[in-house]
BAVEX-910323 format. One record per residue (C-alpha): x, y, z. Coordinates in pm, whole numbers, padded with zeros to 5 digits, always signed. Example, Ala and Ser with C-alpha at 12.3 -4.5 7.8 and 13.67 -1.06 7.14 Angstrom:
REM residues 2
+01230-00450+00780 +01367-00106+00714 
END
This chain:
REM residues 355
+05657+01071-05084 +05282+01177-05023 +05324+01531-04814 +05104+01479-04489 +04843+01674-04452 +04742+01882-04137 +04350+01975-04259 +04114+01812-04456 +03982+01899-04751 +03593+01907-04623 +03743+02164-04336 +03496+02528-04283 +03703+02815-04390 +03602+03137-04127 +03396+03329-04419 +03226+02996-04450 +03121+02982-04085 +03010+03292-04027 +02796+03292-04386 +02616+02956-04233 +02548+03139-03888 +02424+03434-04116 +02183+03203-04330 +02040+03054-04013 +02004+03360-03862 +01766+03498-04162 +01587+03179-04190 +01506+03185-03793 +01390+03565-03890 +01168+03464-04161 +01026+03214-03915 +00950+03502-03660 +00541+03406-03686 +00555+03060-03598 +00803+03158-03290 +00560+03452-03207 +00259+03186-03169 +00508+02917-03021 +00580+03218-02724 +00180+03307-02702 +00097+02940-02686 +00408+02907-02379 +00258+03198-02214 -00081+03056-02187 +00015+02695-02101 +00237+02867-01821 -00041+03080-01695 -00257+02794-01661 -00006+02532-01517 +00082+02846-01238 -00278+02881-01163 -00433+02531-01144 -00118+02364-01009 -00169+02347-00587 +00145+02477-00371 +00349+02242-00211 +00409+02306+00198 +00768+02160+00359 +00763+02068+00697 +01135+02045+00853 +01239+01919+01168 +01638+01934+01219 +01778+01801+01528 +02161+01713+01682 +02219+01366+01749 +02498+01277+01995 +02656+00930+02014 +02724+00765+02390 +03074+00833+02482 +03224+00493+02441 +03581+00686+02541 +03499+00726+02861 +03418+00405+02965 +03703+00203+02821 +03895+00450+03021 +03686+00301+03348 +03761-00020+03203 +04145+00055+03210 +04078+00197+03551 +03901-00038+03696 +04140-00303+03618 +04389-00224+03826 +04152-00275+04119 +04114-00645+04042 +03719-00528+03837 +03649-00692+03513 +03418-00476+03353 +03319-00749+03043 +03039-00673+02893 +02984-00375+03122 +03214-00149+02928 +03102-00213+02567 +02874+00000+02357 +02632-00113+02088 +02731-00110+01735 +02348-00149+01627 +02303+00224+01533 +02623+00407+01430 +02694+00674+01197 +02398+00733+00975 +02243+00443+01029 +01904+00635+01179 +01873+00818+00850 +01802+00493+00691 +01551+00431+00986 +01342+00711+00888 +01301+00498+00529 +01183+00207+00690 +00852+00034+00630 +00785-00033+01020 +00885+00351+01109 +00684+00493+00777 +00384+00246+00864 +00364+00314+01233 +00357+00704+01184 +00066+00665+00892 -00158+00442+01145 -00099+00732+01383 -00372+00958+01463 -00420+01296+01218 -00709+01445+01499 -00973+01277+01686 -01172+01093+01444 -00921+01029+01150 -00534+00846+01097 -00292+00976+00910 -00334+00722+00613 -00708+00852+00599 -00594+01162+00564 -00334+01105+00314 -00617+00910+00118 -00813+01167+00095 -00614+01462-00026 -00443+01229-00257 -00755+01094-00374 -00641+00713-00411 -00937+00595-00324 -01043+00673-00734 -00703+00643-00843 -00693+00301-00678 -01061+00199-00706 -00985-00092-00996 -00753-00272-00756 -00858-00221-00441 -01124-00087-00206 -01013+00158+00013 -01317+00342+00136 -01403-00043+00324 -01127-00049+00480 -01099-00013+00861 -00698+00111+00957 -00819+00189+01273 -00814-00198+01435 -00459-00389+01562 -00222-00412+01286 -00203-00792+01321 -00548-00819+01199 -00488-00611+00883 -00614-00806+00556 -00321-00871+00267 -00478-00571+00122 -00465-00305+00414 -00074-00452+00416 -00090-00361+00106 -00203-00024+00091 -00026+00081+00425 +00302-00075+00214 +00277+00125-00126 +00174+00447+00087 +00474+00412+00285 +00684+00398-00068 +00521+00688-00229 +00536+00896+00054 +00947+00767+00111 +01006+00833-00285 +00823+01160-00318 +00794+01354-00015 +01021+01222+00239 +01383+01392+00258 +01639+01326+00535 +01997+01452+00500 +02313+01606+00691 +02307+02013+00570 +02663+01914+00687 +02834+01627+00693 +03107+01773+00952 +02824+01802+01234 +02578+01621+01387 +02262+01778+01262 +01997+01615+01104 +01767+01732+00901 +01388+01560+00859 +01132+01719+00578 +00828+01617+00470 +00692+01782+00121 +00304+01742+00066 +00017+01957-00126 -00192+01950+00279 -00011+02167+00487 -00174+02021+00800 -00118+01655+00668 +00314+01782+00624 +00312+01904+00996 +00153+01636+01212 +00352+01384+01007 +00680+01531+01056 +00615+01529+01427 +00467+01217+01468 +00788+01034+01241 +01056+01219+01413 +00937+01121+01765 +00849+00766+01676 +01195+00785+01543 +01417+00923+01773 +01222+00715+02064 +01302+00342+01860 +01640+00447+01832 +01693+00562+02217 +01552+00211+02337 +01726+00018+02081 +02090+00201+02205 +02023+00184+02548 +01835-00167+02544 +02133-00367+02594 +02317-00153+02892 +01947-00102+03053 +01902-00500+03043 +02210-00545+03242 +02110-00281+03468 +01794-00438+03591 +01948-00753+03579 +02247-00627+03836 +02029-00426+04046 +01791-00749+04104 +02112-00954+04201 +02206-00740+04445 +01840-00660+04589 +01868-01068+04590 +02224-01076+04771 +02135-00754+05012 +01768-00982+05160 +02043-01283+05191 +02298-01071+05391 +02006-00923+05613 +01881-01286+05697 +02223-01385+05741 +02318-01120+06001 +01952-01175+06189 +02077-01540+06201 +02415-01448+06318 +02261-01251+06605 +02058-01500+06698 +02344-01736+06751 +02539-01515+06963 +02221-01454+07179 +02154-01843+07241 +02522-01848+07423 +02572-01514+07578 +02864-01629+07776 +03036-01919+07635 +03288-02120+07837 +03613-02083+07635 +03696-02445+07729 +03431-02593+07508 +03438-02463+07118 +03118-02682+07036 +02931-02375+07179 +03054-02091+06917 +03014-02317+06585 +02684-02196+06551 +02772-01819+06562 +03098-01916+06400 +02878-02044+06102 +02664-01747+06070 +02940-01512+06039 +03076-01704+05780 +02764-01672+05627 +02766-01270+05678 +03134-01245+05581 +03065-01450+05231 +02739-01254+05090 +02945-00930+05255 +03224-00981+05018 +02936-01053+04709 +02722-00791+04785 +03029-00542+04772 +03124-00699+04436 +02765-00670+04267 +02742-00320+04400 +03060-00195+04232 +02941-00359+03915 +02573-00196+03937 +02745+00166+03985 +02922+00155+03712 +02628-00038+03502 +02486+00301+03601 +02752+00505+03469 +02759+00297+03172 +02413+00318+03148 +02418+00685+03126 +02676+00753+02884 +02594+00476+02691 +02214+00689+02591 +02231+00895+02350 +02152+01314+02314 +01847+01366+02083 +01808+01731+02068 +01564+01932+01844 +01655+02258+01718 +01371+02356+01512 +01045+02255+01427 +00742+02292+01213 +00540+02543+01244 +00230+02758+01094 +00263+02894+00811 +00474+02599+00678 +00727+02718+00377 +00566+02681+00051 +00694+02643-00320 +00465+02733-00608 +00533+02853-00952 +00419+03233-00952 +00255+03384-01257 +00455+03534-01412 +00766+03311-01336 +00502+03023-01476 +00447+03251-01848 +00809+03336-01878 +00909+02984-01835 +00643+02824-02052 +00707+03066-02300 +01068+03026-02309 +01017+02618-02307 +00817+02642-02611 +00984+02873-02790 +01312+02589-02763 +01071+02309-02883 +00974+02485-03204 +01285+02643-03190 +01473+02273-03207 +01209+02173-03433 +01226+02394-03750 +01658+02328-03695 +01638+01973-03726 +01324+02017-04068 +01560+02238-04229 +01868+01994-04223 +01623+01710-04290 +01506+01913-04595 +01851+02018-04709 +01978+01630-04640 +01709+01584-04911 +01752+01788-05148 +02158+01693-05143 +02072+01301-05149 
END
């Protein structure tokens, strides 16, 4: 029987390996002049990509956001159960923006397109200015012509092309520049940045998004509870005119028949009636008023906390490649490329020669 075999025949012995690292060690040495002129040539092309490339300034707004406390008021609920008080509707919190849910807001069209049509200073928008320091005006010119344009007028009268342009703005600035993320995902801090070559253009943009922002989402939450707020304090402004008129009438009654003979009832039906009347919308106002304090309460807890911590301002942070940081890395770059390059001509030429 055939005796197996643990290594093949083609395996490297150790001599073997460390003659091949020794042969491509001299051949890399021989090479030293092309490798010298591929480090110049990296030096130079880092030099120039340091100097002519423009710094980019980060504007950073981190905030803590701060749920309703839903707890709390299905513990009222609970409570107020006992007392014979359904709560209903009264006790529930929206579901609408939970979690991260308002990171993704910041990526919307609507909330990326509102803050561009906002004003940069007194005679420009933000899109103008974006425009200009971008220069898409050229880089856009064979498609479209932005310079005509007018951002400045309603948004429902934009053309298909303003749309357009506000559109594909909105989803360079979202895929390029626009950052939102949790530093940690244990806390409630938010962080909103905004990375663009105009350091002016970075600031005023952060601002302006963060505070469109944070307002949609605190009337969005607290739409819902505030609806049924107005709607319970205008029944009971309704109920409290009714029990007012009702007592005036009930007054009136009484006065008509100061001294009524207790031997004839048909003079007390009137006043009877009327303080039926005030004992009725009594018992509804004092329903509708328990419901519209704890609306209130609801109401309150129900809004959300939306506090910033920091802010951007002047000077914003900056990253740039330095000069010499630029020539070591272009240097080192190249030197890999040629590097890789007479590696892989070598085996190609000793594949040859073999074949």
């Amino acid at each position: 029987m055939t005796e197996n075999k643990h290594f093949s025949d083609s395996q490297f012995t150790l001599r073997e390996v460390v003659q091949n690292i020794r042969d491509w060690f001299a051949f890399f040495l021989s090479q030293w002049k092309i490798l010298f002129a591929a480090g110049i040539i990296g030096l130079a092309l880092g030099a120039l990509v340091s100097i002519f490339k423009k710094p980019v300034f980060h504007a950073e707004t981190s905030f803590v956001l701060e749920e309703g406390d839903a707890g709390g008021i299905s513990q009222m609920s609970g409570l107020a159960s006992l007392v014979g008080v359904n709560l209903g509707s009264l006790g529930s919190t929206s579901g609408l923006f939970q979690g991260d849910n308002i990171m993704e807001l910041y990526k919307s069209d609507r909330m990326l397109g509102e803050t561009l049509l906002s004003p940069f200073d007194g005679e420009k928008l933000l899109i103008d200015r974006f425009v200009e320091f971008e220069e898409l005006d050229k880089k856009w010119a064979s498609k479209v012509d932005i310079p005509s344009m007018d951002f400045s007028i309603s948004r429902g009268q934009f053309s298909v092309a303003q749309d357009s342009v506000v559109k594909e703005v909105a989803k360079l600035i979202r895929e390029r520049q626009l950052s939102v993320t949790k530093p940690d995902r244990k806390l409630s801090i938010i962080q909103v940045s905004i990375s663009s070559k105009d350091e002016p253009f970075a600031k005023v943009f952060n601002e302006t998004l963060v505070n469109k922002v944070n307002t949609f989402y605190f009337e969005t939450k607290t739409k819902k509870t505030g609806e049924n707020l107005s709607i319970l304090q205008s029944q009971a402004d309704s109920v409290r005119a009714i029990l007012d008129e009702s007592i005036g009438a009930y007054a009136t009654a009484q006065d008509r028949v100061p001294n009524a003979n207790p031997l004839l009832n048909s003079a007390t039906v009137e006043s009877r009636k009327r303080q039926i009347d005030v004992q009725a919308t009594g018992a509804v106002y004092q329903e509708i008023v328990k419901n519209l304090e704890i609306a209130k309460v609801n109401h309150r807890n129900n809004s959300p906390l939306i506090q910033i911590i920091d802010s951007p301002r002047f000077p914003l942070k900056r990253s740039e490649i330095r000069l010499v940081k630029g020539m070591v890395l272009g240097a080192v770059i190249t030197g890999l490329l040629v590097l890789f390059g007479l590696y892989f001509r070598r085996l190609y030429q000793k594949h040859v020669q073999e074949s």
